[in-house]
C-alpha positions in Angstrom: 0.0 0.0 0.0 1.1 3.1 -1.0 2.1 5.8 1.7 -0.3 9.0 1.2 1.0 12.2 0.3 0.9 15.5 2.7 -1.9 17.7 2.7 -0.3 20.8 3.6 -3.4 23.1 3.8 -5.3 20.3 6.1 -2.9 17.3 7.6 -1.4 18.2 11.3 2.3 18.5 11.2 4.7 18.1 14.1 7.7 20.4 13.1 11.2 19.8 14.9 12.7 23.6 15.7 16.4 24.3 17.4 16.3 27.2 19.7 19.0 29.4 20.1 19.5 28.3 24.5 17.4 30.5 26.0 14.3 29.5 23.9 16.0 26.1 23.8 14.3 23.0 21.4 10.7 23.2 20.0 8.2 20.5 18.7 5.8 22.7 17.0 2.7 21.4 15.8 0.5 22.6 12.6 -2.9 22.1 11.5 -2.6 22.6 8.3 -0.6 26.2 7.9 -1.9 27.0 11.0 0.6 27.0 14.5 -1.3 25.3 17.4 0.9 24.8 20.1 4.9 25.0 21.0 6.2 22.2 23.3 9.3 21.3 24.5 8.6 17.4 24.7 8.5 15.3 21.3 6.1 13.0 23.4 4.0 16.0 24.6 3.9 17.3 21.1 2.8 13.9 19.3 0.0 13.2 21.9 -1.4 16.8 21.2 -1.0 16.2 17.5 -2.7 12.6 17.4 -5.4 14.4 19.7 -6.3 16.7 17.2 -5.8 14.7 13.9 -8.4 12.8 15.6 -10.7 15.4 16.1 -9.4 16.2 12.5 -10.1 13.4 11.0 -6.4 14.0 9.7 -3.2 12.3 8.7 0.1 13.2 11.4 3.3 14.1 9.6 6.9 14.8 11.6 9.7 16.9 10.3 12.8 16.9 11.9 14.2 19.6 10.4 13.4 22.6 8.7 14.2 21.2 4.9 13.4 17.8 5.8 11.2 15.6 4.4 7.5 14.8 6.0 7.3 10.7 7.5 4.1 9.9 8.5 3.2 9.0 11.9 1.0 5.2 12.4 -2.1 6.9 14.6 -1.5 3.1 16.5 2.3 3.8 17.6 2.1 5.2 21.0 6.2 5.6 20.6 6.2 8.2 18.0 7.8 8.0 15.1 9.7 5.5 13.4 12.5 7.5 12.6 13.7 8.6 16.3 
């Protein structure tokens, strides 16, 4: 089965962002182009993300970096993503 592709405009993103140190490492999570919250927790950050894909009805995506590509997150995974 073919893995979907993004929906930019509509699928929730989790976005990885380095801090300078006071403001320190981010997880910040989209709905769609939209910033919903800033955590400092990966684990923090997916739970609110899966929270509101389900209310959604939406894919999750990560991105570790700012130029990275989107990986899709398994709504069943409790550990996050595959890739960390």
């Amino acid at each position: 089965m073919p893995i979907p592709e993004p929906d930019l405009d509509l699928d929730v993103i989790v976005q990885h962002v380095t801090g300078d140190r006071a403001q320190g490492e981010q997880w910040v999570v989209f709905l769609g182009r939209e910033k919903r919250a800033a955590l400092e927790d990966q684990q923090r950050a997916l739970v609110f993300a899966r929270l509101l894909a389900d209310l959604q009805q939406r894919r999750v995506w990560i991105c570790h970096d700012r130029a990275g590509e989107l990986r899709p997150i398994n709504p069943r995974d409790l550990r996050g993503c595959a890739c960390c």
